[in-house]
Z-matrix of the N, CA and C atoms (Angstrom, degrees):
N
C 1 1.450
C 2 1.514 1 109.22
N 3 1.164 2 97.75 1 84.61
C 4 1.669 3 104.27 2 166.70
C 5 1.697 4 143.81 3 -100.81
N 6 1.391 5 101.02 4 129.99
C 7 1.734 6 84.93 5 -170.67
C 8 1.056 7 96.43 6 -149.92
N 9 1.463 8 121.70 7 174.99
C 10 1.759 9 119.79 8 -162.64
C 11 1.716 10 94.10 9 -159.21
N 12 1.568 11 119.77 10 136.42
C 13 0.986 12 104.78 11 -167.39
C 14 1.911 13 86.71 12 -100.58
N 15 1.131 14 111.83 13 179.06
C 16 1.899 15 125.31 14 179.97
C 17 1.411 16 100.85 15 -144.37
N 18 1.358 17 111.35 16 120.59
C 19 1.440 18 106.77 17 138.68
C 20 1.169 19 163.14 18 -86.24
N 21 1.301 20 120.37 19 109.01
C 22 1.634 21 135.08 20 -179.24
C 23 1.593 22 101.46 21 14.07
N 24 1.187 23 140.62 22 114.76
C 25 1.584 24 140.81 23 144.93
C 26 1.214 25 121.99 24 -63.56
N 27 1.832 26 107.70 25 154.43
C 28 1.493 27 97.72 26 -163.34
C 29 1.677 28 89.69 27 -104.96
N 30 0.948 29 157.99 28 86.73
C 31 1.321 30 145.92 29 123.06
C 32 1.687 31 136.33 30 -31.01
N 33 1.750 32 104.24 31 148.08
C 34 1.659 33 113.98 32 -170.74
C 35 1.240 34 99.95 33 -55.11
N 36 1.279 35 108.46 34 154.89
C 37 1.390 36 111.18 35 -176.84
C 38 1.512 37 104.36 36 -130.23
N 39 1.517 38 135.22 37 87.29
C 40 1.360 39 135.58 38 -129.62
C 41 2.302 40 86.92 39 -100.34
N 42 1.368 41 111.55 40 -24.55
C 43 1.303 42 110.33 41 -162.46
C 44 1.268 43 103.01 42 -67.78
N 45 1.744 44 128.97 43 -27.78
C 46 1.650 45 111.53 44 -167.92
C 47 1.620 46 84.51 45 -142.24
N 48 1.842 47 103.30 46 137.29
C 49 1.064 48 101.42 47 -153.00
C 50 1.590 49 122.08 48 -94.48
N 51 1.477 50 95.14 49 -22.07
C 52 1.432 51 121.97 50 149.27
C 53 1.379 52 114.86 51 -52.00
N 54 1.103 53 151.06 52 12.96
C 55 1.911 54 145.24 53 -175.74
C 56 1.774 55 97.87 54 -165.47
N 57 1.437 56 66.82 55 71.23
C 58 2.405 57 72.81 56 149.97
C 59 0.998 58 157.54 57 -64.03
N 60 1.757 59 103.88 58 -0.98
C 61 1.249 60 119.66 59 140.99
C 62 1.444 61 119.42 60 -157.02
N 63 1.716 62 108.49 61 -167.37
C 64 1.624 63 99.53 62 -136.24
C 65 1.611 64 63.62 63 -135.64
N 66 1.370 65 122.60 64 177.37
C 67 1.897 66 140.38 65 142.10
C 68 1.347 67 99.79 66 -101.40
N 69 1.279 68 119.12 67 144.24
C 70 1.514 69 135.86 68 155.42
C 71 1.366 70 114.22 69 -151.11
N 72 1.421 71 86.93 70 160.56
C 73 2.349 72 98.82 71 -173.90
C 74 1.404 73 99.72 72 -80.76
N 75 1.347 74 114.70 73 89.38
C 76 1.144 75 113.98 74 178.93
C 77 1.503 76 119.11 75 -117.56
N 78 1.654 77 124.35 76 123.57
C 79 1.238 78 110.81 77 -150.24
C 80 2.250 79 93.21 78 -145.02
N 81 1.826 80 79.48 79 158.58
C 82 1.723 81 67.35 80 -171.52
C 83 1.666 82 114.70 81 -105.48
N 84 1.479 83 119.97 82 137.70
C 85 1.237 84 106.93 83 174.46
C 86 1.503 85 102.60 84 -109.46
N 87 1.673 86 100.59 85 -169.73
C 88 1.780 87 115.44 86 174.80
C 89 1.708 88 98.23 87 -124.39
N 90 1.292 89 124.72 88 109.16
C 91 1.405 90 115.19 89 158.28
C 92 1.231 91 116.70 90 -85.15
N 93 1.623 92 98.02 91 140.75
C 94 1.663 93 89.02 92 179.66
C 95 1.869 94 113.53 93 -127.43
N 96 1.175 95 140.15 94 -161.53
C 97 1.350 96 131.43 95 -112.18
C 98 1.157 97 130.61 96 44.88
N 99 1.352 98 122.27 97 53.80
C 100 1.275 99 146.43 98 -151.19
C 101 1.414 100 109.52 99 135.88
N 102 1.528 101 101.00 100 -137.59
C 103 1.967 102 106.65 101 143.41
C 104 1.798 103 66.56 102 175.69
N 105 1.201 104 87.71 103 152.53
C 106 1.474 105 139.72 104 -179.20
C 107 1.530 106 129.86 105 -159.65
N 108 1.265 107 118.28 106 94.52
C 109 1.281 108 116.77 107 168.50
C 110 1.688 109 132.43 108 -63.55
N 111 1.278 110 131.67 109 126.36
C 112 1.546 111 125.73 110 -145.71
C 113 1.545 112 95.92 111 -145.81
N 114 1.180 113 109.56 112 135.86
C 115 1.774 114 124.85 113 175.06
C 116 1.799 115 92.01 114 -88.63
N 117 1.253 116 140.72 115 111.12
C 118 1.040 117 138.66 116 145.51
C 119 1.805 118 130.16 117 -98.66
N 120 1.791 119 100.33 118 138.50
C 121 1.282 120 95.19 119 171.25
C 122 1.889 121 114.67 120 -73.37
N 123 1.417 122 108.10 121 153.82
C 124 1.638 123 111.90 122 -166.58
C 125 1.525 124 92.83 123 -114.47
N 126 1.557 125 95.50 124 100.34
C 127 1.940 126 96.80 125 -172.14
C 128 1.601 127 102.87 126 -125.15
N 129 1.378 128 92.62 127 99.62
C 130 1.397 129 107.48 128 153.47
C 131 1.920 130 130.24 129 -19.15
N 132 1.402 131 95.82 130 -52.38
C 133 1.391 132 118.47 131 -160.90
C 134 1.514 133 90.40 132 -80.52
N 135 1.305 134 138.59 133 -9.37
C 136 1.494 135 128.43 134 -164.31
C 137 1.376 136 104.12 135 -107.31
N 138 1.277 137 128.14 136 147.79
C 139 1.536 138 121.78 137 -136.66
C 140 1.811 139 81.80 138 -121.58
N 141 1.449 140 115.30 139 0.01
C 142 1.564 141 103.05 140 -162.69
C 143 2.294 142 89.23 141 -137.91
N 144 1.096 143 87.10 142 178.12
C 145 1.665 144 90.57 143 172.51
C 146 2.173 145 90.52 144 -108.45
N 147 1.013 146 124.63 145 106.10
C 148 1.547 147 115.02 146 170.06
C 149 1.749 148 100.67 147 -104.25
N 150 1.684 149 90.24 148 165.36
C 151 1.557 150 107.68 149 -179.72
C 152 1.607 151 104.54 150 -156.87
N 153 1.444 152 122.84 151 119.38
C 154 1.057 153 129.18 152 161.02
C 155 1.507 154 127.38 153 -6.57
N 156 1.077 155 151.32 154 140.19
C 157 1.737 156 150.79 155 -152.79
C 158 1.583 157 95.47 156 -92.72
N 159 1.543 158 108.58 157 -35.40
C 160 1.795 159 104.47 158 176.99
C 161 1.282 160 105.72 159 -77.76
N 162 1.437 161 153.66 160 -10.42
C 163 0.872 162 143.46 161 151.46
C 164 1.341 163 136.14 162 -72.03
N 165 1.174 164 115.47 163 -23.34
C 166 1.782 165 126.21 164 147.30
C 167 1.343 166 115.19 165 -77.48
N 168 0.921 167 149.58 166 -12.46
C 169 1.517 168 154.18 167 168.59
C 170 1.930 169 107.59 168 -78.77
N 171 1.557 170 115.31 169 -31.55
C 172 1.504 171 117.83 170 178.69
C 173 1.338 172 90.21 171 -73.00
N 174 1.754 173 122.76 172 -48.80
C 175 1.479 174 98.28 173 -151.35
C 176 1.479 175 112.00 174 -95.11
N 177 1.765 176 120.84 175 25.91
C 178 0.923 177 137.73 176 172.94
C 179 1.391 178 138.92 177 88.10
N 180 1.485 179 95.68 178 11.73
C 181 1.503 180 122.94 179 -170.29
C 182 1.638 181 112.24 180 -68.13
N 183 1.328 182 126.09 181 122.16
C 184 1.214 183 119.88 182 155.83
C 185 1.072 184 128.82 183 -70.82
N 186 1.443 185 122.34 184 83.85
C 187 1.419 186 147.38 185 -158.32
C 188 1.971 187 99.50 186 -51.36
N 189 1.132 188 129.93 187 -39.20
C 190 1.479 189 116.72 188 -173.52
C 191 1.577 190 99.68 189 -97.91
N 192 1.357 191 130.17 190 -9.64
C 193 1.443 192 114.82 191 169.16
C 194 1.258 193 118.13 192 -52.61
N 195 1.061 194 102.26 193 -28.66
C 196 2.094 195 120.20 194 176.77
C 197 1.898 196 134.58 195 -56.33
N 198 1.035 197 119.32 196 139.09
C 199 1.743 198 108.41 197 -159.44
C 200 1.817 199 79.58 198 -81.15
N 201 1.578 200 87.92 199 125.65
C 202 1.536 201 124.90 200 179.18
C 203 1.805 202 85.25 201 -69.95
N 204 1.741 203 92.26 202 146.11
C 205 1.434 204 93.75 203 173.52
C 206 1.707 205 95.55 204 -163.82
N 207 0.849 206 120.26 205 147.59
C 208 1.634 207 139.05 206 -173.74
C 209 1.697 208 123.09 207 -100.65
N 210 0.949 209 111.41 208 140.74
C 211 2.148 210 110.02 209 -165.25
C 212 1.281 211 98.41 210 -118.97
N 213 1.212 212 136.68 211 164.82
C 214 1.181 213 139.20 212 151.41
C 215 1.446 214 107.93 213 -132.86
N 216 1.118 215 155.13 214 133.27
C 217 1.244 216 146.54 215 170.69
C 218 1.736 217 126.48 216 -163.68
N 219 1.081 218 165.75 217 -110.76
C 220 1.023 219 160.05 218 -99.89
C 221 1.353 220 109.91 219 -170.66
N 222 1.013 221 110.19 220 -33.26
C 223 1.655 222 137.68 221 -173.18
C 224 1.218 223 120.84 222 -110.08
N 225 1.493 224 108.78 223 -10.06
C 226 1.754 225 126.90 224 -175.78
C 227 1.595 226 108.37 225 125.01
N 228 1.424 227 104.22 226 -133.00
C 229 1.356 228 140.19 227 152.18
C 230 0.723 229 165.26 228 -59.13
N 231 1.815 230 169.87 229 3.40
C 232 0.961 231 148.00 230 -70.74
C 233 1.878 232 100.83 231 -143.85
N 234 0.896 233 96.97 232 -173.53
C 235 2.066 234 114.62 233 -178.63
C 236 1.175 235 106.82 234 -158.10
N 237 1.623 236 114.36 235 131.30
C 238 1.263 237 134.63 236 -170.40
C 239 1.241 238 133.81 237 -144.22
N 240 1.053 239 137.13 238 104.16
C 241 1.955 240 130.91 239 178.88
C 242 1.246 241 112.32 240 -74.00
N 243 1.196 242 112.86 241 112.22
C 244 1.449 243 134.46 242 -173.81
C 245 2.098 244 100.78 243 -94.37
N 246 1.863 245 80.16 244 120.59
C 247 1.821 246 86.98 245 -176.23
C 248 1.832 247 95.71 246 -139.56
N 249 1.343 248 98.60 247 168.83
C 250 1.779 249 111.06 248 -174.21
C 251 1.247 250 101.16 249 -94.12
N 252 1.337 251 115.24 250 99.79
C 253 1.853 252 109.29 251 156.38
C 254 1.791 253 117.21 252 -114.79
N 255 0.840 254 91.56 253 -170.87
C 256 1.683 255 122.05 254 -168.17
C 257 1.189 256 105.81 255 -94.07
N 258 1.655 257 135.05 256 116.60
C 259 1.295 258 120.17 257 152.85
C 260 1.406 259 101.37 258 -135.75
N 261 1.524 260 104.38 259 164.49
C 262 1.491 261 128.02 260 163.98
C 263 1.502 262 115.00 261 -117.87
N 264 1.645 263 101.21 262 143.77
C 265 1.478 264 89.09 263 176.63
C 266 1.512 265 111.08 264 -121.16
N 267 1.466 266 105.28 265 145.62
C 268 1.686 267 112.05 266 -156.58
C 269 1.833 268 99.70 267 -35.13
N 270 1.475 269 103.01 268 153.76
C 271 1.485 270 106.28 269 170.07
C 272 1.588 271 118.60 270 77.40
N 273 1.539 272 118.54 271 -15.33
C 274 1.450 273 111.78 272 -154.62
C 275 1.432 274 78.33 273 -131.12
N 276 1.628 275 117.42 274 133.28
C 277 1.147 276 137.32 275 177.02
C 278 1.609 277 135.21 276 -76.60
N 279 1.480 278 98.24 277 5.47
C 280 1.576 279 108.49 278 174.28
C 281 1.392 280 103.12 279 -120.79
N 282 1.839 281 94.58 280 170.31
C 283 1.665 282 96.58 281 -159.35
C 284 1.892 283 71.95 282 -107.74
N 285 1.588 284 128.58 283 160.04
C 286 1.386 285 132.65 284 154.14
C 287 1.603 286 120.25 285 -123.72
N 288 1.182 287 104.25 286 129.68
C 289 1.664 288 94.32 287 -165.08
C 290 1.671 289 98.66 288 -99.64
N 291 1.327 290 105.51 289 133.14
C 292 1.391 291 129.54 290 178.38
C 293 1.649 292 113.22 291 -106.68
N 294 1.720 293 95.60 292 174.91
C 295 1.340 294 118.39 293 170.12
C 296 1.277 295 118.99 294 -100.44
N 297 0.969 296 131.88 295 112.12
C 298 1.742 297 111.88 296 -170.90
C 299 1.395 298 94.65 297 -162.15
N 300 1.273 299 98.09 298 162.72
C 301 1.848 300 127.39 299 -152.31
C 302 1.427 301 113.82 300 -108.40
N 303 1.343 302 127.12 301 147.62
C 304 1.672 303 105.10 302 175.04
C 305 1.701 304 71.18 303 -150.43
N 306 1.528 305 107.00 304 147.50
C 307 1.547 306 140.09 305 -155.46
C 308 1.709 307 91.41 306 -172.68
N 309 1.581 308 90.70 307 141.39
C 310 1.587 309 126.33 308 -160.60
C 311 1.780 310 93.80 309 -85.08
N 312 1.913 311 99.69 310 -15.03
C 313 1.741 312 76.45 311 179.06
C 314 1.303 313 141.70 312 -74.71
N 315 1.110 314 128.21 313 155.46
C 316 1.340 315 134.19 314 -152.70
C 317 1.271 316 110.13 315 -87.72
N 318 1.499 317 109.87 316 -17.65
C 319 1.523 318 117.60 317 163.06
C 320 1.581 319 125.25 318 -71.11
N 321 1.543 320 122.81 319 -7.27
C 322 0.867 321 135.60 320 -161.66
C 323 1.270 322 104.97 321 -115.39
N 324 1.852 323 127.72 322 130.61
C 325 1.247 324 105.79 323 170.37
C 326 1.566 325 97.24 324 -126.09
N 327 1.212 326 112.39 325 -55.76
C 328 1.707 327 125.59 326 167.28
C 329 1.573 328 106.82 327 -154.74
N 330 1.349 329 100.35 328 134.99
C 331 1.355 330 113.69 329 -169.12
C 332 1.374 331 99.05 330 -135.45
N 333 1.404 332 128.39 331 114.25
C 334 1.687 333 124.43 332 154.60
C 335 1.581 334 113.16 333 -81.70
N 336 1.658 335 111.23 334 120.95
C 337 1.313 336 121.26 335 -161.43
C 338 1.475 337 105.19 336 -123.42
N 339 1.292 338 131.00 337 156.68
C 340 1.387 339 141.42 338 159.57
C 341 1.082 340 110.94 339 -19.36
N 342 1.209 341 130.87 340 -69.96
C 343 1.688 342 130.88 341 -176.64
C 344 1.970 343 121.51 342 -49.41
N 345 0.909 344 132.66 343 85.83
C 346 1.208 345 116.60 344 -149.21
C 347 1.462 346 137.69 345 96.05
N 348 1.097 347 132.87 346 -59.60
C 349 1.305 348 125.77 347 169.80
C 350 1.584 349 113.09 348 -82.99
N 351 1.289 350 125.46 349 -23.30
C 352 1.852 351 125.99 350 -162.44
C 353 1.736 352 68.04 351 -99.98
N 354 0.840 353 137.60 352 -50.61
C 355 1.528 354 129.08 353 -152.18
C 356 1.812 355 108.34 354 -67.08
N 357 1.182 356 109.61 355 -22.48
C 358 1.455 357 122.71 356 -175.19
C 359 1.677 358 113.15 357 -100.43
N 360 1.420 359 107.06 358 -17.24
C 361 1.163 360 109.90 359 -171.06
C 362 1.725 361 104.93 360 -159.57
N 363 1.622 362 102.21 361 155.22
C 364 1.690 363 123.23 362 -170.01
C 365 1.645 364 70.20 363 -89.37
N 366 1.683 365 98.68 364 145.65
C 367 1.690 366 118.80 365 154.91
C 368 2.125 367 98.56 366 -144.06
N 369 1.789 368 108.80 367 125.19
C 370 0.630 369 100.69 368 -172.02
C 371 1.645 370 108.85 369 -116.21
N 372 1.602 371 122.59 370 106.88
C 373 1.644 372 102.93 371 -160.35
C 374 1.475 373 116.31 372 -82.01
N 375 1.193 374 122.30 373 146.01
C 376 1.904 375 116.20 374 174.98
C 377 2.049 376 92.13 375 -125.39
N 378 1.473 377 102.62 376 77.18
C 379 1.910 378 88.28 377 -178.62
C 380 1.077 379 103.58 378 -45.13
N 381 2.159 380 130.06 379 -39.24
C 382 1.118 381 132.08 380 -144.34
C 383 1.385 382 100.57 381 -58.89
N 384 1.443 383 119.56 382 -40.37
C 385 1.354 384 124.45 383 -160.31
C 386 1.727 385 117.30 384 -108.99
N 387 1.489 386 95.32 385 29.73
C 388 1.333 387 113.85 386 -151.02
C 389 1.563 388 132.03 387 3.01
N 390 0.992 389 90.23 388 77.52
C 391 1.715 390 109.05 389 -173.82
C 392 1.304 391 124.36 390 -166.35
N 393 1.332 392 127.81 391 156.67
C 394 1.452 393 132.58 392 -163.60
C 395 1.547 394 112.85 393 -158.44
N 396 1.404 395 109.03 394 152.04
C 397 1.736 396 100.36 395 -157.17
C 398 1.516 397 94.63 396 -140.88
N 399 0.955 398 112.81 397 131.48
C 400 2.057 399 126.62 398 178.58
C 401 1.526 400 106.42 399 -101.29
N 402 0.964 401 114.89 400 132.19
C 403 1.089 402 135.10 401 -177.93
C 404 1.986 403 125.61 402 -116.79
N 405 0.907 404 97.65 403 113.17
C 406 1.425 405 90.64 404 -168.33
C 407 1.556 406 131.96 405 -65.08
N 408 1.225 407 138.75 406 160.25
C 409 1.546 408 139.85 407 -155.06
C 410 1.365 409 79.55 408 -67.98
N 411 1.133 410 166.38 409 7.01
C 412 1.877 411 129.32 410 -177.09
C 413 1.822 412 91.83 411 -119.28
N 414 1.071 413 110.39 412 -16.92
C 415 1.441 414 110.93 413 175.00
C 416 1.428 415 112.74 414 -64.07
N 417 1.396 416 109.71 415 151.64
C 418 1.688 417 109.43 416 -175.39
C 419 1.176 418 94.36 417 -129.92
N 420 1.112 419 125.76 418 -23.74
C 421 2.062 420 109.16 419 176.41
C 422 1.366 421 110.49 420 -95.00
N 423 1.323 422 85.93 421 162.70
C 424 1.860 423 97.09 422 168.43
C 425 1.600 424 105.78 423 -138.44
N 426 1.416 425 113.67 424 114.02
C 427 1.472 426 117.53 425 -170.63
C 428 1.376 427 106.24 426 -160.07
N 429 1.581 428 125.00 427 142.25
C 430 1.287 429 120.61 428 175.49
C 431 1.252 430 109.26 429 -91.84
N 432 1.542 431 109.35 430 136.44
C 433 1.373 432 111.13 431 171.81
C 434 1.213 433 114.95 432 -87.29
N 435 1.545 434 117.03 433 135.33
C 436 1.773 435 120.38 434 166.45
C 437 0.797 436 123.66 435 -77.06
C-alpha cells in the first residue's frame, strides 16, 4: 500500500495580472518508449491523459500511427493520436501503461486525465492544504495522514 503525498506548485499565473502566481497539482512522471521526464498538470476535469506532439516525437512515437480522436472542451477543440505508453510516477516503483494523446495544440503541454492515469491510480486533492496524495491501485483507503 503505497502512496506519496505532493505539494501543490506555485506556477505563473499569466490570466490576472495583478497575481503572479497560481497553486496547481503538479506532479512529475517518466514516459517511456523512449524515457522522457515531464512536469504534468493532474486534472481531474480532463476526460483523457494528453501530451504535447513535441513530446511524442522525442520519445519516438509516430504520432499519426495512433487512433485519431477529437476533444471538445473549455478551450475549444483540439485533435489527437491516441497511443499506449509506459509511465512511472516519481517515487512509486512501478512502470503503468496508459492511453494517452499527443495534439499539436499549443494549449496542451501534459495533462494527467481520467482515462488512464485516475484509472490506475487513487488521487486525493486537499487545495485547502495545498496538497494532494496518489495512492496506488492495491490500496483501498483514501485518508490524509497527520
Amino acid at each position: 500500500m503505497k502512496s506519496k503525498t505532493f505539494d501543490y506548485r506555485k506556477v505563473p499565473d499569466h490570466t490576472i495580472p495583478r497575481k503572479r502566481w497560481m497553486k496547481r497539482a503538479m506532479l512529475q512522471v517518466t514516459l517511456f518508449n523512449g524515457r522522457k521526464q515531464v512536469v504534468c498538470l493532474v486534472d481531474s476535469g480532463a476526460d483523457e491523459c494528453l501530451f504535447h506532439a513535441s513530446i511524442g516525437r522525442r520519445l519516438g512515437i509516430d504520432l499519426e500511427s495512433g487512433r485519431y480522436k477529437g476533444f471538445d472542451g473549455i478551450a475549444g477543440s483540439l485533435e489527437a493520436y491516441m497511443h499506449l505508453i509506459e509511465i512511472q510516477v516519481q517515487d512509486f516503483p512501478e512502470r503503468v501503461k496508459i492511453e494517452a494523446g499527443f495534439t499539436e495544440s499549443d494549449g496542451v503541454d501534459a495533462i494527467l486525465g481520467q482515462g488512464g492515469f485516475f484509472e490506475s491510480f487513487r488521487i486525493c486533492f486537499d487545495r485547502r492544504r495545498g496538497r494532494f496524495e496518489i495512492f496506488n491501485r492495491a490500496d483501498s483507503t483514501m485518508r490524509w495522514q497527520e
